[in-house]
N, C-alpha and C positions, 0 to 999 in steps of 0.2 A: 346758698341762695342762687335762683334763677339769673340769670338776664334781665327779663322779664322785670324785676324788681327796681332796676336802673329804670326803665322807662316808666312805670308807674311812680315812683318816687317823684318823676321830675315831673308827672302828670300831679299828682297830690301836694306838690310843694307852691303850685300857682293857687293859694290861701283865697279860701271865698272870703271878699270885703265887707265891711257892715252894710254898708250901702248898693250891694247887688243885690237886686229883688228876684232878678233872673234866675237863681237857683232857691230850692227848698232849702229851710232851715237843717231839716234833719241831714237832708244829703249833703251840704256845709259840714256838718258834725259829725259823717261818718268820714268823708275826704281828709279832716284833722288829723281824727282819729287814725286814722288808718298810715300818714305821712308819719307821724309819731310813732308807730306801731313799726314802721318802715326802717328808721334811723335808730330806733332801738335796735333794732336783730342784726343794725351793722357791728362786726366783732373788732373791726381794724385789720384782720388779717385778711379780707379781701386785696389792698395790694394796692397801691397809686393812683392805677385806672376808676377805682371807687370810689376816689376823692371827687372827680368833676361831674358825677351825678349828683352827689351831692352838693357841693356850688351851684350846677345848674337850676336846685330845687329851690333855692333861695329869690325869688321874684320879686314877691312883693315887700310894699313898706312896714304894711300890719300883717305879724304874721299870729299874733295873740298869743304868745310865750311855745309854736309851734318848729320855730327854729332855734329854740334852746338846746332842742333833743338832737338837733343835725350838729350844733356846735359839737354837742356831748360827744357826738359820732366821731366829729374827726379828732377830736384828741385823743381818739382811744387808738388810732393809728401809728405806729411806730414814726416816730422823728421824720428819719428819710424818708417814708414813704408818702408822709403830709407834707412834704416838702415839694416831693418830686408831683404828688400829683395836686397839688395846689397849681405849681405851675401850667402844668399840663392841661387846667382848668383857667388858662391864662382870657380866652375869649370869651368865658362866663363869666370874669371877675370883671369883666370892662361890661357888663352889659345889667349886671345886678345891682338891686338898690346901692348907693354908697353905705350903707349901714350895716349890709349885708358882706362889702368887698372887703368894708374896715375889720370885720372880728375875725375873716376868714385871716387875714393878712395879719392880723395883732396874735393870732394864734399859734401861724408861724413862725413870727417873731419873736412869741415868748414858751416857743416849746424848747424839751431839750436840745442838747446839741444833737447835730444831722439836719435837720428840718430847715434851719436856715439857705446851710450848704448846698442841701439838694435841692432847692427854689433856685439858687443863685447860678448853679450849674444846667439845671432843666431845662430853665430861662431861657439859654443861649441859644434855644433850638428852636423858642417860639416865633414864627414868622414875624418878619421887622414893623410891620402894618400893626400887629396884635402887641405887640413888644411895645411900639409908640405906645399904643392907649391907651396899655397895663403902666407903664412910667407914670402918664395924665396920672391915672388913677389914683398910684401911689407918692406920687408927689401932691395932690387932695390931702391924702391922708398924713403924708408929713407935716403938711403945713396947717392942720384945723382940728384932728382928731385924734385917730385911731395910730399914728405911728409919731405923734406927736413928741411922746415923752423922751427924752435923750437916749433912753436902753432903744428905744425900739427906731427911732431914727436912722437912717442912712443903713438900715443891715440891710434889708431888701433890695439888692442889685436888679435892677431892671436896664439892659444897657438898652440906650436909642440905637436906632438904625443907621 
C-alpha cells in the first residue's frame, strides 16, 4: 500500500454524524465504506509506524460498528509491533474519544506477549508533555473502564515526567 493510504484513512475515519446535514447521504456511505475498505487491506506487516494512522482515524464517538475493522486491523499486527506503534501513536491516544483510547489500550494489554513490553519501552521516548497526558488518559481507564479489570491494571507503564 501507498502512503497515500495513511492520509486517506485518517481523512475517512473523521465518521459523518447522524446529525450533519452538511454532507450527502450517499457520500456519508461512500467515506464508511471506503475507511472499512481501508483497515481491511491492512495485513499487520506494514510495521509500527502503521499503527498511528490508524489510532489517528479513530475521532469520533459514533462510528456505526466502522471502527470495529481498524480494531480488527491492529490485532492482526504482530505483538511488538502493536505495542511499539501504539505508543508511538501516544499523542493520538490523548486526543481521541476515550472509547476510542480504551480498546486501543485494552488491546495491548490483552495481546500476546511483546505488545505489552514494547509499549512500556517505546513509551520512554515519548516527550514528557505527551507522556503526562497519555498517564491522564490511562489512569481514566484504570479507574472506570477499559484497563479496569485486575489482568489489565497497572501493565501499561506510562512514566510522568
Amino acid at each position: 500500500m501507498s502512503v497515500d493510504w495513511k492520509v486517506e484513512l485518517v481523512e475517512c475515519g473523521d465518521i459523518v454524524q447522524d446529525e450533519d446535514d452538511t454532507v450527502p447521504q450517499d457520500e456519508a456511505e461512500r467515506r464508511w465504506n471506503r475507511y472499512v475498505e481501508l483497515v481491511d487491506s491492512v495485513t499487520g506487516d506494514e510495521g509500527p509506524e502503521a499503527v498511528v494512522p490508524i489510532v489517528s482515524s479513530l475521532k469520533v464517538r459514533y462510528d456505526y460498528g466502522a471502527y470495529q475493522a481498524a480494531y480488527g486491523a491492529l490485532e492482526r499486527f504482530p505483538a511488538a509491533d502493536l505495542g511499539k506503534g501504539a505508543a508511538l501513536a501516544a499523542e493520538e491516544l490523548t486526543r481521541i474519544p476515550y472509547d476510542q483510547s480504551g480498546v486501543v489500550l485494552v488491546t495491548v494489554a490483552r495481546s500476546p506477549t511483546g505488545a505489552v513490553e514494547a509499549f512500556n519501552e517505546a513509551v520512554k521516548f515519548v516527550p514528557g508533555e505527551v507522556r503526562n497526558r497519555l498517564r491522564d488518559v490511562v489512569d481514566f481507564h484504570e479507574a472506570n473502564e477499559w484497563l479496569a479489570e485486575d489482568g489489565d491494571s497497572g501493565i501499561i507503564k506510562v512514566p510522568r515526567e
